[in-house]
N, C-alpha and C positions, 0 to 999 in steps of 0.2 A: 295430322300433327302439324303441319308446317303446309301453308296458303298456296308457298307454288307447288308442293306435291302433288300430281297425279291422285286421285278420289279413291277409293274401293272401289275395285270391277266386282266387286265378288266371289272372284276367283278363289277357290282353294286348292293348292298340289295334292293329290292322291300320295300319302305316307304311310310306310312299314318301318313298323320296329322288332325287331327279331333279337333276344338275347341268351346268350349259352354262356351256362357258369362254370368256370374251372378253377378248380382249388379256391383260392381267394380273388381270382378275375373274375369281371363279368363283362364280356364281352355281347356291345349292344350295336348291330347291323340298322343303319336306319336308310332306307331310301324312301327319294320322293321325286316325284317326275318335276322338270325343269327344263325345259327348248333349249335354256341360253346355258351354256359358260361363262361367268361374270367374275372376271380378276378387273385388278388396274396394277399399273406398275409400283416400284416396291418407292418407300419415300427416300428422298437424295439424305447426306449430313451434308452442310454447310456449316463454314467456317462463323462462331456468335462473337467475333472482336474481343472475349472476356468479359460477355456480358452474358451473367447465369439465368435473367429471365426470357432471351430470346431462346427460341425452337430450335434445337437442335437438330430434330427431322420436320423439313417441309413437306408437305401433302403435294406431290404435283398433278391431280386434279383432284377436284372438289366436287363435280358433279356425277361422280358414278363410283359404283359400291358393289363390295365384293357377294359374291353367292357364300352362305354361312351355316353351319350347325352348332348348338349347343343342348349340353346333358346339365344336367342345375340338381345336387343332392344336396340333402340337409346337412350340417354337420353335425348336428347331434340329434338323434331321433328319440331321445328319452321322454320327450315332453309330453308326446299321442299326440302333437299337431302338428300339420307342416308349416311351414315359412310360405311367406307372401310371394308368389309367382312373380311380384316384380323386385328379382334379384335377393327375396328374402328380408327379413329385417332386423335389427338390433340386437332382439330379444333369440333370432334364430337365421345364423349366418349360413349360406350355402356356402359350396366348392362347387365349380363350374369346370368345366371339359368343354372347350370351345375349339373348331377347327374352320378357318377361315381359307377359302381357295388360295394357292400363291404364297400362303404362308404358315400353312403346317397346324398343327396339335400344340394348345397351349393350359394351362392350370391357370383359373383363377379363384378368387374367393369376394365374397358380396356379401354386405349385411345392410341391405336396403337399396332403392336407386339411386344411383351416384354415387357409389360407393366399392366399383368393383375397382380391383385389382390386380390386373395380370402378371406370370410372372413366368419368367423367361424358360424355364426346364419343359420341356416336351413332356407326351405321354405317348406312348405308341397309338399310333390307327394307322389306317390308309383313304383314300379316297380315290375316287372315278367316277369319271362322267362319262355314260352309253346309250345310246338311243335313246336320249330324252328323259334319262333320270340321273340322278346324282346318287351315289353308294359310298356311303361312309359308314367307316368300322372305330367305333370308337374302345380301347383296352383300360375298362379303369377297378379301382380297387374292390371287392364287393365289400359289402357288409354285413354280420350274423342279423338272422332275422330278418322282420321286412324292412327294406329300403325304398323309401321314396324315391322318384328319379320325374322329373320333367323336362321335356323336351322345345328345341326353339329352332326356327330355320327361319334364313333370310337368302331374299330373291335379291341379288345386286340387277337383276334389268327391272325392275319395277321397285326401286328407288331403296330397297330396306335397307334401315341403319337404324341401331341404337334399340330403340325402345318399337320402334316399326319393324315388324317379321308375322311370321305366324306363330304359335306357341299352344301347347298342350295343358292340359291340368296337371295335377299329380298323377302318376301311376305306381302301384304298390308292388315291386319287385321282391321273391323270397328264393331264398336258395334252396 
């Protein structure tokens, strides 16, 4: 994506997805092996003089990027198609369950790329990193019938951000 990036080694994480449904949860256990622990610290606020287009949080570093999971559902499955893996489109918006190292379980929603939306209310999960993999429990809503669900990890030591990660097809989830 970007010239000073780091190439494809090729590498792929060996990943597990494991999901048990209870009542209306569907609880989906994802690991995948990862050597590193990748946070960076949280970003500062600084004072913007009254000026509404300056950053209210600065990034205090720029060159390194956290370890990542995301679960990406349709929101509406009536159509018999899925949405576009990259973040879904117009015609067919996701909801996204995103949990980023250092900073917890977040909801967002996408209807195409550049287009996501995060928004501040958690969802339960937990997360842990042990001998070399990463174990994330993501708790989110199920839905009757089958369910799309695709999956996205990112390596923060091998540069991933944004549109850079690893990322799954659909999978067809039934209760």
């Amino acid at each position: 994506l970007y010239d000073t990036d780091q190439k494809d080694d090729g590498y792929r994480p060996t990943a597990l997805m494991q999901l048990i449904t209870q009542d209306t949860s569907l609880y989906v256990r994802l690991t995948w092996s990862d050597d590193t622990v990748d946070s960076i610290p949280a970003a500062k606020r600084y004072a913007d003089a009254g000026e509404p287009e300056v950053y209210k949080r600065q990034s205090e570093v720029i060159d390194q990027f956290r370890d990542a999971a995301c679960l990406m559902v349709p929101q509406d499955t009536s159509s018999g198609s899925n949405p576009s893996l990259v973040m879904g489109d117009l015609g067919h918006p996701v909801t996204l369950y995103y949990w980023r190292n250092g900073e917890g379980f977040v909801m967002g929603t996408a209807a195409g790329r550049g287009s996501t939306t995060m928004s501040t209310p958690a969802f339960p999960g937990s997360a842990s990193h042990h001998a070399g993999q990463w174990r994330v429990v993501f708790s989110i809503p199920m839905t009757s019938g089958a369910m799309p669900l695709a999956l996205a990890i990112w390596d923060g030591s091998k540069d991933h951000r944004d549109g850079l990660k690893y990322y799954s097809l659909w999978y067809e989830v039934h209760q």
